[in-house]
C-alpha positions in Angstrom: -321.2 -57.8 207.4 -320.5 -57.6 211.1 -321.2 -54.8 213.1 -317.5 -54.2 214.0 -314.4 -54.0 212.3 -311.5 -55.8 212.8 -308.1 -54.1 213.6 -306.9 -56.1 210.7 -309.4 -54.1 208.3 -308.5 -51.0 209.9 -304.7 -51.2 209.8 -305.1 -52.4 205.9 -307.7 -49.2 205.3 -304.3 -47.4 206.9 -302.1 -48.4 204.5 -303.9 -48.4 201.3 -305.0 -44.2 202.5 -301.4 -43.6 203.0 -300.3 -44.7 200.1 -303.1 -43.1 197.7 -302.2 -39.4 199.7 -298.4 -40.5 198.8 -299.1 -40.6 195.6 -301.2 -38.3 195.0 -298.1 -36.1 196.4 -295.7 -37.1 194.7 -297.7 -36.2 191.9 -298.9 -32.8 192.3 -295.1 -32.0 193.6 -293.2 -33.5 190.4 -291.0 -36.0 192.2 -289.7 -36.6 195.6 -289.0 -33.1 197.9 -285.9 -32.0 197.9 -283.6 -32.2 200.8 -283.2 -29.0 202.9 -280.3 -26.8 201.7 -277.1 -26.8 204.3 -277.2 -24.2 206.5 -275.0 -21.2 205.6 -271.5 -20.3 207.3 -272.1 -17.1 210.0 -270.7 -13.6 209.0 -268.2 -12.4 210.2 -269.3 -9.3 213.3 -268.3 -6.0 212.6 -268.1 -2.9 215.0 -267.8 0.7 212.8 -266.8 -1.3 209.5 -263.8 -3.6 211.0 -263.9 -7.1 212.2 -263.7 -7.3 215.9 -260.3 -9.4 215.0 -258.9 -6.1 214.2 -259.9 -4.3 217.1 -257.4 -2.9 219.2 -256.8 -4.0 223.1 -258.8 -1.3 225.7 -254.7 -1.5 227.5 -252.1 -3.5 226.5 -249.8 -5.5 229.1 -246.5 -4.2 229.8 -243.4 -5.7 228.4 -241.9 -7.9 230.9 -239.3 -7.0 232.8 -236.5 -9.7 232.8 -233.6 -9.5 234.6 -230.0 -9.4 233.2 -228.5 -13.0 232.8 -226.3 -13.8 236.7 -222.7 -13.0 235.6 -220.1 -16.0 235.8 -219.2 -17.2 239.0 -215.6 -16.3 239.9 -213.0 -18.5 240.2 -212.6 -19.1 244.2 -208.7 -17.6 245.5 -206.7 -20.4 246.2 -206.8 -21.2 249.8 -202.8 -21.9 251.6 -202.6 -24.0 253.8 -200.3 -23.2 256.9 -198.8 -26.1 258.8 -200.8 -26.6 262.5 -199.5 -25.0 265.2 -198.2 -27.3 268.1 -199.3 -27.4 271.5 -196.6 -27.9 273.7 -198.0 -31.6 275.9 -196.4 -30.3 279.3 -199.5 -28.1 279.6 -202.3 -29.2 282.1 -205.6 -30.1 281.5 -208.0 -27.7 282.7 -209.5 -28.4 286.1 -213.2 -30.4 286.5 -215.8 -28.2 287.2 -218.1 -28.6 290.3 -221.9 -30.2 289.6 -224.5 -27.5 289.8 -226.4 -27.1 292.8 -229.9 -28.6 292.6 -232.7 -25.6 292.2 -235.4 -25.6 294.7 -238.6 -26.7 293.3 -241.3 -23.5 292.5 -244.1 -23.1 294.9 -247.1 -23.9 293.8 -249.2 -20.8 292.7 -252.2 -19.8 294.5 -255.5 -20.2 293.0 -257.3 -16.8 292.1 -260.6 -16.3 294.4 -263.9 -17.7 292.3 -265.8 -14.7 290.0 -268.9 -14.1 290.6 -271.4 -14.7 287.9 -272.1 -11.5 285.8 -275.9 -10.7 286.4 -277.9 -8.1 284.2 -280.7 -6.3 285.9 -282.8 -4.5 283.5 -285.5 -3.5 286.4 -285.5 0.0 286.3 
């Protein structure tokens, strides 16, 4: 017998264990397990022996304030229309005024004398 096994022997020495332990299992169980029950629906919560679906609202929201329905437009007054006055054609056309006189251009502003630089002296 060689020294070593194979990984043949091994994998079938795998098998055949497994399947005597599964066997010997199932028989000391009766049978295959049984599947895990479902788990069960939540209860409801309850605050003081009420469902917090019956709880009342800490402050309620005002009832909203609509505004009455806009009343009908009414029915514009009928407009009459009066015949144009006419302007006698003997009258003169009103006289050309003069061009305005050109403005003088602005001087040009003087420039502000340079700041000196703010210095802090904190010798003391």
């Amino acid at each position: 017998m060689p020294e070593r096994l194979s990984l043949a022997a091994i994998a079938t020495c795998a098998v055949l264990a497994g399947a005597v332990f599964g066997g010997a299992y199932a028989l000391a169980h009766d049978g295959p397990a049984d599947p895990t029950p479902a788990p069960a629906s939540p209860t409801a919560i309850r605050l003081e022996d009420e469902p917090i679906g019956a709880l009342h609202r800490v402050s309620p929201l005002p009832a909203l304030i609509v505004p009455p329905p806009r009343p009908t437009p009414a029915e514009p007054a009928p407009v009459i229309e009066s015949s144009p006055s006419v302007v006698p054609a003997a009258t003169p056309p009103p006289a050309a005024t003069p061009p305005p006189a050109p403005t003088p251009a602005p001087a040009p502003k003087p420039k502000p004398p340079a700041k000196k630089p703010l210095t802090f002296d904190d010798s003391g």
